[in-house]
N, C-alpha and C positions, 0 to 999 in steps of 0.2 A: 453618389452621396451616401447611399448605405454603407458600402465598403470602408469612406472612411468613418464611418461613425463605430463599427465594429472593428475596425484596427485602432481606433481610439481607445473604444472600450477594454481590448486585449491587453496594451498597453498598461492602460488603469490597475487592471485587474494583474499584472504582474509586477508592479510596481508596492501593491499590496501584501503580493508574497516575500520582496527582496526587501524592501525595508524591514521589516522587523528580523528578515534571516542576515541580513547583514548589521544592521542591530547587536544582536546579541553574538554574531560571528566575531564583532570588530572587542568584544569581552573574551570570547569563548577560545578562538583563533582555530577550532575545529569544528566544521561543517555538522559532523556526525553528531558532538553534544550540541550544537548551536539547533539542529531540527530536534531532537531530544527532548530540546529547554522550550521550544515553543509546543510542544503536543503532537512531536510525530513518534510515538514508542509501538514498538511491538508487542502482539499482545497475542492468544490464540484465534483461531477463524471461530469458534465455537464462542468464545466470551463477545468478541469483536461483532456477532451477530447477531446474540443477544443484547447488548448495549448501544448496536444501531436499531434494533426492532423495536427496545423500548422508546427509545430516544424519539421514534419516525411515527409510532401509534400514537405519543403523547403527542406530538404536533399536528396530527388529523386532529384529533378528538378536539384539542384546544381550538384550531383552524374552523371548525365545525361552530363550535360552541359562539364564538367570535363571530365569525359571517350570524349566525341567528339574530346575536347579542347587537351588531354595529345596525343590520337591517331593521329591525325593531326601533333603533333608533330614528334613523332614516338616513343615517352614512351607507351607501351603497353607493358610491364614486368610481367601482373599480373600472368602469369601461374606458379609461383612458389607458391602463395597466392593458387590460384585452386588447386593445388598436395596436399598442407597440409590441405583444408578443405577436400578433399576429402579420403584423409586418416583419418582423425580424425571423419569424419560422419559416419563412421564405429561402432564407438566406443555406447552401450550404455549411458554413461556418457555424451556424447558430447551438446545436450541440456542444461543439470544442468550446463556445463562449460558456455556455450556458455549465459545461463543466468546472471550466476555469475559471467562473464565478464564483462559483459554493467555494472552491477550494482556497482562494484568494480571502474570500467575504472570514471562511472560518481559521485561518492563518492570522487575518488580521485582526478581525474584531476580536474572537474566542483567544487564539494560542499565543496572541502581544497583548491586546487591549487589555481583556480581563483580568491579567495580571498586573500590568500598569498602574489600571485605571478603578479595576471592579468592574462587576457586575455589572452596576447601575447604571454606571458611566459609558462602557463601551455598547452597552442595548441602546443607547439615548444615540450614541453617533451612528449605531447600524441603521435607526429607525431615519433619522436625517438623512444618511445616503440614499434613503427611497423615497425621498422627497421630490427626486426628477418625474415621476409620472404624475405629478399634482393629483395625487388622490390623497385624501387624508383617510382613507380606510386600510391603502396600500401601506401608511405610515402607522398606525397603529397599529395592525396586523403584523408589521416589522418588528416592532416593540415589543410585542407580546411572546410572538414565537421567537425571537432573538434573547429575551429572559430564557425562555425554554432551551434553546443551546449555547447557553452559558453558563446557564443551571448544571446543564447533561456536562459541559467541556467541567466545570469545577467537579463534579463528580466521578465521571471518566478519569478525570484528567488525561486524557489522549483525543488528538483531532479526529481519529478515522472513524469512530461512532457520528460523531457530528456532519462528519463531511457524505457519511452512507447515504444518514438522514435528511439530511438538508440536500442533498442530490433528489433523492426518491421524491423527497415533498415537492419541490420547483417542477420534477419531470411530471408528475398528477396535478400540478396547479399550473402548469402549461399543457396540456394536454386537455384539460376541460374548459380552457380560459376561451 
């Protein structure tokens, strides 16, 4: 049952990358500007470093600030979030998911949505897509830090700060989950 629920998920998660590349492929008719035009540019390892390190400190410190902020309140739901990572770390596969995630999540939300949609609009469907672990902490914490690399993708304008970030954030927020 596991298996197919992460050949599901993989699935998902690539169908998130080819839709908007072929999107703009079926405009573009060249692969190279069609990843170009959603936010894959090159850039130096030096700048690229420093604009995933800001990117990945502003979502601790925010992350931080938010757990204080949600538990004060008395949303602190995340333990259905903890059960599914902790079943699914199990899994050999669960790395190449949990990679393919971030990179799919910021292809679609950041390098299609944002420019579609805005800002506002594609943070509002990222926080909805974490609607599956019925945590309403897991959904606002989505919202918040999905402002934040959307913010950093309009700024950047290039995925690979965001996709650094939002790697490093998921491996520290599954690793203590």
């Amino acid at each position: 049952m596991m298996i197919q629920g992460l050949l599901f998920d993989i699935l998902i998660d690539l169908s998130f990358i080819a839709l908007p590349i072929s999107i703009i492929l079926s405009k573009e008719k060249n692969l190279y500007k069609s990843l170009r035009k959603i936010g894959f540019l090159e850039t130096s390892p030096k700048k690229l470093a420093v604009q995933a390190t800001k990117l990945f400190l502003m979502l601790i410190a925010v992350s931080f600030i938010l757990s204080i902020t949600l538990t004060a309140l008395g949303i602190d739901d995340l333990e259905a979030v903890a059960n599914s990572l902790q079943e699914s770390r199990i899994h050999p596969a669960f790395l190449l998911l949990v990679t393919l995630r971030v990179i799919s999540e910021e292809t679609f939300f950041r390098g299609f949505l944002v420019k579609e949609i805005g800002v506002l609009g594609s943070t509002a469907i990222f926080a909805i897509f974490h609607f599956g672990y019925g945590s309403l902490a897991e959904i606002i914490g989505a919202f918040v830090l999905g402002l934040i690399l959307a913010k950093g993708f309009q700024l950047n304008k290039n995925l690979y700060p965001n996709i650094i970030a939002h790697l490093a954030y998921n491996l520290i927020a599954i690793s203590v989950a």
